[in-house]
C-alpha positions in Angstrom: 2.5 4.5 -1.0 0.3 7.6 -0.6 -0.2 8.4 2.9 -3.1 10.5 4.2 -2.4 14.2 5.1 -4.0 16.2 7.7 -2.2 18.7 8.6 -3.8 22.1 7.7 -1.6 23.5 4.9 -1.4 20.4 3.1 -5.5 20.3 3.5 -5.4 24.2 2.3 -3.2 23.2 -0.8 -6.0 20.2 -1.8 -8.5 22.9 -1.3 -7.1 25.8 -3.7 -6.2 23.1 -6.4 -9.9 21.5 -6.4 -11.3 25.2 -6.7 -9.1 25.9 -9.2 -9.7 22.5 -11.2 -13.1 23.0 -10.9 -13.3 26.6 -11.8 -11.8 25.2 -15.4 -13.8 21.5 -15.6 -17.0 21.7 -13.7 -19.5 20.7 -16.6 -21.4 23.8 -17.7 -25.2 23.5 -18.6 -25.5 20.5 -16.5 -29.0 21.3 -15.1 -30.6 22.1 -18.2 -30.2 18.6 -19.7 -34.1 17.0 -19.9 -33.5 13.4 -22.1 -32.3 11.1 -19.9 -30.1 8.9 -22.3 -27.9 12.7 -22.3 -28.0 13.1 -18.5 -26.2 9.3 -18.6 -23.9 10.7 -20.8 -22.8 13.7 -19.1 -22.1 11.6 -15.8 -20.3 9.4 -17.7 -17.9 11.7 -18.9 -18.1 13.7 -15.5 -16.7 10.9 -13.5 -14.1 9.7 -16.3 -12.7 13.6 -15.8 -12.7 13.5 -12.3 -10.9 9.7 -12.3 -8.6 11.6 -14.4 -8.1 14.6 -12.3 -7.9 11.8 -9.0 -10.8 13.0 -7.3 -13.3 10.1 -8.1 -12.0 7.8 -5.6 -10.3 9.1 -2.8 -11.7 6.6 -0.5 -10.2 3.7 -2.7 -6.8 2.6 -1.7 -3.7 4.5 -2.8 -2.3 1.7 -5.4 -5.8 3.4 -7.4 -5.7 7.1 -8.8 -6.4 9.5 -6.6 -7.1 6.6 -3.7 -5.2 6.1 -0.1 -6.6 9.6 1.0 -8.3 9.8 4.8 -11.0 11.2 5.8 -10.2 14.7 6.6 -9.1 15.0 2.5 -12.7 13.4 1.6 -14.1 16.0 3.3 -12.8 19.0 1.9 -13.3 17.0 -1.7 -17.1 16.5 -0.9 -17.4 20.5 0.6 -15.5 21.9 -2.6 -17.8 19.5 -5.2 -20.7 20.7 -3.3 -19.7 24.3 -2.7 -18.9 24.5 -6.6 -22.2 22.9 -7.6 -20.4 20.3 -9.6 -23.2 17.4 -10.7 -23.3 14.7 -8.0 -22.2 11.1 -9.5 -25.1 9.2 -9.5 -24.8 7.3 -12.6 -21.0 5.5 -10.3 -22.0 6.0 -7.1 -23.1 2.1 -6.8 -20.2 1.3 -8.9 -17.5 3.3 -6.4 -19.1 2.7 -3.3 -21.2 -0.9 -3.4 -19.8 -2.6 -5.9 -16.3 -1.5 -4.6 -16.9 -2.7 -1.4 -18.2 -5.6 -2.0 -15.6 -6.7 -4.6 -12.9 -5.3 -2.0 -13.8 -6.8 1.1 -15.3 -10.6 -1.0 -14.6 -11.0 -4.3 -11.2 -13.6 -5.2 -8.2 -12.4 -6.9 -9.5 -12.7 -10.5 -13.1 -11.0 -9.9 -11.1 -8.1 -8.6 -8.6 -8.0 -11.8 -11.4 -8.0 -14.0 -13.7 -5.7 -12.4 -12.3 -3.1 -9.9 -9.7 -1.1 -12.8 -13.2 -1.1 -15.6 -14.9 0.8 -12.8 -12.3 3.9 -13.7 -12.9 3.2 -17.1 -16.4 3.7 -16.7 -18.4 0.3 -16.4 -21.0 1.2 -14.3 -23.3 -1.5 -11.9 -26.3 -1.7 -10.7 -28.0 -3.3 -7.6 -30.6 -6.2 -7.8 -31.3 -6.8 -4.1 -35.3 -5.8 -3.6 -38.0 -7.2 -5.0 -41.9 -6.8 -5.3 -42.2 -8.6 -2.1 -39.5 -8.1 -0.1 -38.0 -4.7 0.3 -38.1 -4.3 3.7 -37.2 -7.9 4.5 -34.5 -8.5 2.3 -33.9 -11.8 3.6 -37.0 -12.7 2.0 -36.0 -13.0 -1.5 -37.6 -15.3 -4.1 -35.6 -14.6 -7.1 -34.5 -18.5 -7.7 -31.6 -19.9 -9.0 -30.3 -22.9 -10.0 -26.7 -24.6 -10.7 -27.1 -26.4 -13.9 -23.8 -28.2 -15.7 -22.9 -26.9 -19.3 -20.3 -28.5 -21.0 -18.0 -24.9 -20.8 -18.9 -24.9 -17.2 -21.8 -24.6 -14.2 -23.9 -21.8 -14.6 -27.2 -20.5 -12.4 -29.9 -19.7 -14.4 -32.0 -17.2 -12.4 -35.3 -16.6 -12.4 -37.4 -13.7 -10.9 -37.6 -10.0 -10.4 -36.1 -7.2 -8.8 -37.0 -3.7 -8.4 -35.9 -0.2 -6.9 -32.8 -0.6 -8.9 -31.1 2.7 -8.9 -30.0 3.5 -13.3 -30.1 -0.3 -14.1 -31.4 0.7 -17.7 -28.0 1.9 -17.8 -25.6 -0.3 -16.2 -23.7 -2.9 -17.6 -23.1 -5.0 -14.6 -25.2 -6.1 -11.9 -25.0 -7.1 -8.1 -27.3 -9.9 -7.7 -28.9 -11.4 -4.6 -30.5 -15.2 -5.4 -32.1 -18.1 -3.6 -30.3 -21.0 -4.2 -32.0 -23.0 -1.0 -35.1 -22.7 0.9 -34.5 -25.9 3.2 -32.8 -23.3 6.3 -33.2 -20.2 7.6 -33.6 -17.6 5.2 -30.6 -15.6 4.9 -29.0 -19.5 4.7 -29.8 -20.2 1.1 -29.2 -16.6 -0.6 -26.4 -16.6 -3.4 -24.2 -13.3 -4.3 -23.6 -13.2 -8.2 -21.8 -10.8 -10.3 -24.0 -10.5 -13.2 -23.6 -8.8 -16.9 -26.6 -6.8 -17.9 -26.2 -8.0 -21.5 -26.7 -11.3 -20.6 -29.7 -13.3 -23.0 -33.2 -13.1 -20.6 -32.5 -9.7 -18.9 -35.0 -7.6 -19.4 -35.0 -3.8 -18.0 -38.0 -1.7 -17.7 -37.7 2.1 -16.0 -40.1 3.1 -13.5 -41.3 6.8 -14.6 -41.3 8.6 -11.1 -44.0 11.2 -10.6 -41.7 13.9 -11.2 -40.7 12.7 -14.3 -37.6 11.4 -13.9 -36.3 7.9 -14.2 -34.0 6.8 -11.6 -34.9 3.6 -10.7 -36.0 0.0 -13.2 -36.8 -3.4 -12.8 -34.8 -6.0 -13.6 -36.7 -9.3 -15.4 -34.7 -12.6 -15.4 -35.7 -14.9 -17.4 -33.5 -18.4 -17.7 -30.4 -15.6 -17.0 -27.3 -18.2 -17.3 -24.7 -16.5 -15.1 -21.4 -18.3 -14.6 -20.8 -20.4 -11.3 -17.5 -18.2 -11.2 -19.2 -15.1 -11.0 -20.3 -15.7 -7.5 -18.7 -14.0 -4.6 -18.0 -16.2 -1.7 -19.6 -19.6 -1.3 -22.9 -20.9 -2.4 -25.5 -20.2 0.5 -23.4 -17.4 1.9 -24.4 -14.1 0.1 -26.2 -12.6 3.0 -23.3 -12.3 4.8 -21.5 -10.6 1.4 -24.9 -8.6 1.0 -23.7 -6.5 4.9 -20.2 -5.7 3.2 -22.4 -4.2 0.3 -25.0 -2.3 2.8 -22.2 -1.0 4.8 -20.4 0.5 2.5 -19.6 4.3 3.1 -22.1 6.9 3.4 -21.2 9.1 5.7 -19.4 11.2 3.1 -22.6 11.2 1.2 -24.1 12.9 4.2 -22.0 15.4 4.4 -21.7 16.4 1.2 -25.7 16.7 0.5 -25.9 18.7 3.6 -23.3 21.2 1.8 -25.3 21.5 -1.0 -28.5 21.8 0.2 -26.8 25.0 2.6 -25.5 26.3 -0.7 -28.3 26.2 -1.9 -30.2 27.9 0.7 -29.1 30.8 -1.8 -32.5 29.6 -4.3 -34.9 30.4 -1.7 -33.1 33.9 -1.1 -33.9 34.4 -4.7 -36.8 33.6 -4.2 -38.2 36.3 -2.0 -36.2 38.5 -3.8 -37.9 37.5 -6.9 -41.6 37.5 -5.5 -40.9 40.6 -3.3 -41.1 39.1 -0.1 -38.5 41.1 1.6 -40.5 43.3 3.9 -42.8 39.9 4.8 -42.1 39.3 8.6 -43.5 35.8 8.5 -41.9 34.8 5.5 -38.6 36.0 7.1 -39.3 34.1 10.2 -39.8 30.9 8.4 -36.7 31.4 6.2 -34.3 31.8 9.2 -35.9 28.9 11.0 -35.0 27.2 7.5 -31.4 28.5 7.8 -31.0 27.3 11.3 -32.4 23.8 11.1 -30.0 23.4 7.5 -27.1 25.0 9.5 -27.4 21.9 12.6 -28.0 19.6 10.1 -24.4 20.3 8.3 -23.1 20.4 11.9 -24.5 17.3 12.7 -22.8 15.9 9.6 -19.5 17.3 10.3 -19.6 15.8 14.0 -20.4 12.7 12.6 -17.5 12.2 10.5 -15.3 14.0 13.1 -16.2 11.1 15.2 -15.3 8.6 12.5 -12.3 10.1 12.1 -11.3 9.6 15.6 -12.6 6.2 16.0 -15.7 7.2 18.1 -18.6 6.4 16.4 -22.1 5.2 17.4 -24.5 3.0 16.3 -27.2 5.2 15.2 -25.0 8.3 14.4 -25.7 8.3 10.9 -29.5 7.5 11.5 -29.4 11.3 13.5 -27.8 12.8 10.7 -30.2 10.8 7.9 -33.2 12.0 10.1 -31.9 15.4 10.1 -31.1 15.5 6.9 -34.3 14.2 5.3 -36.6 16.7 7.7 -34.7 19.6 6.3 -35.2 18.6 3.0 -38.5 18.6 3.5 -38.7 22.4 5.1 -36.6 23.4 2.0 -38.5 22.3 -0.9 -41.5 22.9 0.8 -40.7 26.7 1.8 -39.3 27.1 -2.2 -43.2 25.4 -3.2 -45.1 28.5 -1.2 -42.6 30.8 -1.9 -42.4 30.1 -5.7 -46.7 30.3 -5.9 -49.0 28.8 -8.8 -46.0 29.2 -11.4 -43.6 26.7 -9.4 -46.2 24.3 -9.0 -46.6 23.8 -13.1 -42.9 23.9 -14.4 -41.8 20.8 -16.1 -40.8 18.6 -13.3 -38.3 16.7 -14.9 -35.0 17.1 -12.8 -32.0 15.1 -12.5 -28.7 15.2 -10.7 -29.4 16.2 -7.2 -32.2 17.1 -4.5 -31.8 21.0 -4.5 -32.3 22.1 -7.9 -34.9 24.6 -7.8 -37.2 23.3 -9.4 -39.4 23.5 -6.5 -42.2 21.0 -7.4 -39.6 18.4 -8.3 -37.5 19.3 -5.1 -40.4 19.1 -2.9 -41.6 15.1 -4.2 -38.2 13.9 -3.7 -37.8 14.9 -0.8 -40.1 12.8 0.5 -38.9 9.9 -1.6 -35.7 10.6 0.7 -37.5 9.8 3.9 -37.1 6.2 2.8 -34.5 5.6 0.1 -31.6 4.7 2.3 -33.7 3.0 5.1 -37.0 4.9 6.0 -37.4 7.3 8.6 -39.1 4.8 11.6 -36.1 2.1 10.9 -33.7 5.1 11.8 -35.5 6.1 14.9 -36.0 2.3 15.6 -31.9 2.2 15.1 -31.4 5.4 17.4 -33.7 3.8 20.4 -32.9 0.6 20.5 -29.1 0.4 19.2 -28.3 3.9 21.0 -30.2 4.7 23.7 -31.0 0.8 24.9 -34.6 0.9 24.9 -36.5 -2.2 24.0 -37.1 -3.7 21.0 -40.4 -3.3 18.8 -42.9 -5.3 19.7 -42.7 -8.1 16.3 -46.5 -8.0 16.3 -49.5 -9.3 17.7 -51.6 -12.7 16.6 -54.7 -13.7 18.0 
């Protein structure tokens, strides 16, 4: 068994080799793909060459290439991928954090078999937890299903909808949260299935995004037969598989978009370059205010996982650093908007891959999509106030 290193040369060594692995295999071109069926592709075989290379998974256990390494190795994997510019994994991120989790920490012997060693090959999942009417309240689900007896076995056929569902048009399995009872409490009668995409009466439709991209679909199920032995845990008890989903690790995702957005700080220095802004007192000013608020945010990050790594985390650490996070990304796209004048406000706006590109127009709508993919911005502060710093709930509402 692999154990974690943390002494400093052995963290030195990882940190040559991945800049020297990179230097070689970092995909070339990667931000000037604009068909999205391409953009797949390339992630695809991104994330098969860094499974290869044992950098896909540190955070899997060690029996799993490249796995069993703690968190201090994560990070200096996260700040060299970031540092180098290397495309972020979005097409497997579900697949190596969520799905991982949840088959990890729930799933029985032979779901695990099955599932856990095709994610290194490259089967990629998707997440069908919100729907039209119920986001927010994920507890409030209607997507029904019911247990029906075939002669090769019970199924659930499932019908409904989900939506917000992060490169479903491209993934072959699925993460599904059903209502199999309405007779309790809510969260009572929700079912947690493991469902294939191929599967007759599933329907996928991309939402085009106003910047042109396409990174989230709805799902449409219609008489979907999914196998009683695709569920994870019992019947009635998926919310309680659904928090081992949710919880699964994002600090290191924290980190390493601060690190890129600080290397990429380097854009907006081009930037005035470019439009001759270098003697422009003001435009100084609000560049180095930009610099500062980017540099705490990566300092926030790195106190957050220091704190992990020593056991001493807060609820409502990771809401500072999301907040933080989020607002700078803001000031950054923003800035590059004003900076970059009429001609940055009319490129294409198709981008894919990450939040920074420099495409400013792009850059500066997704950034506010930011504010609430991951749990908006008020839930955050609502998490810092109340779970933190022990100040009273929020009021649930008023009725007349």
């Amino acid at each position: 068994m692999t154990l974690p290193v943390t002494d400093q040369a052995s963290l030195d060594t990882l940190r040559s080799d991945l800049r020297t692995w990179l230097a070689a295999n970092k995909p070339q071109g990667w931000r000037d793909i604009t068909d999205h069926k391409a953009f797949a592709e390339s992630q695809r075989q991104w994330f098969l060459k860094l499974v290869e290379a044992g950098y896909a998974v540190p955070h899997w256990p060690a029996e799993w290439p490249g796995g069993g390494r703690g968190l201090t190795e994560q990070k200096v994997i996260y700040e060299e991928l970031a540092a180098a510019d290397a495309p972020r994994l979005l097409l497997s991120f579900l697949s190596t954090y969520h799905a991982y989790a949840t088959l990890h920490e729930c799933a029985n012997a032979e779901q695990k078999a099955r599932y856990l060693p095709a994610i290194l090959e490259g089967e990629t999942w998707c997440q069908g937890f919100s729907e039209p009417g119920a986001g927010s309240d994920l507890a409030g689900i209607k997507c029904k299903a019911e247990r029906v007896s075939r002669p090769e076995g019970d199924v659930y056929v499932v019908n409904g909808q989900k939506v917000w569902s992060t490169m479903a048009q491209y993934a072959d399995m699925c993460l599904l949260l059903v209502r199999t009872s309405t007779e309790k409490a809510k969260q009572a009668g929700i079912t947690y299935l493991l469902m294939d995409m191929k599967t007759p009466g599933v329907t996928v439709r991309p939402i085009e995004q106003i910047q042109g991209d396409e990174e989230f679909a709805e799902i449409f199920l219609d008489n979907v037969e999914v196998p009683v032995s695709q569920r994870v845990g019992e019947e009635g008890a998926g919310w309680a598989v659904a928090q081992a989903t949710l919880s699964s690790e994002r600090g290191l995702t924290l980190l390493e978009l601060s690190n890129r957005m600080h290397s990429a700080l380097a854009r907006v220095s081009e930037l005035i370059r470019a439009h001759g802004h270098g003697d422009d007192r003001g435009v100084l000013r609000d560049f180095g205010a930009l610099v500062t608020q980017v540099d705490a945010v990566c300092a926030l990050a790195d106190r957050f996982l220091e704190n992990r790594i020593a056991g001493i985390e807060r609820v409502g650490d990771a809401s500072i650093v999301k907040n933080a996070y989020s607002r700078a990304l803001r000031a950054y796209s923003a800035l590059g908007v004003r900076l970059g004048g009429i001609a940055e406000q009319y490129r294409a706006p198709i981008t894919f891959g990450d939040l920074n590109t420099g495409n400013w127009m792009a850059d500066f709508m997704n950034s506010y999509a930011w504010t609430i993919a991951g749990g908006s911005e008020e839930i955050q502060r609502n998490i810092i106030a109340e779970r933190m710093l022990e100040m009273p709930r929020e009021p649930k509402g008023w009725t007349l």
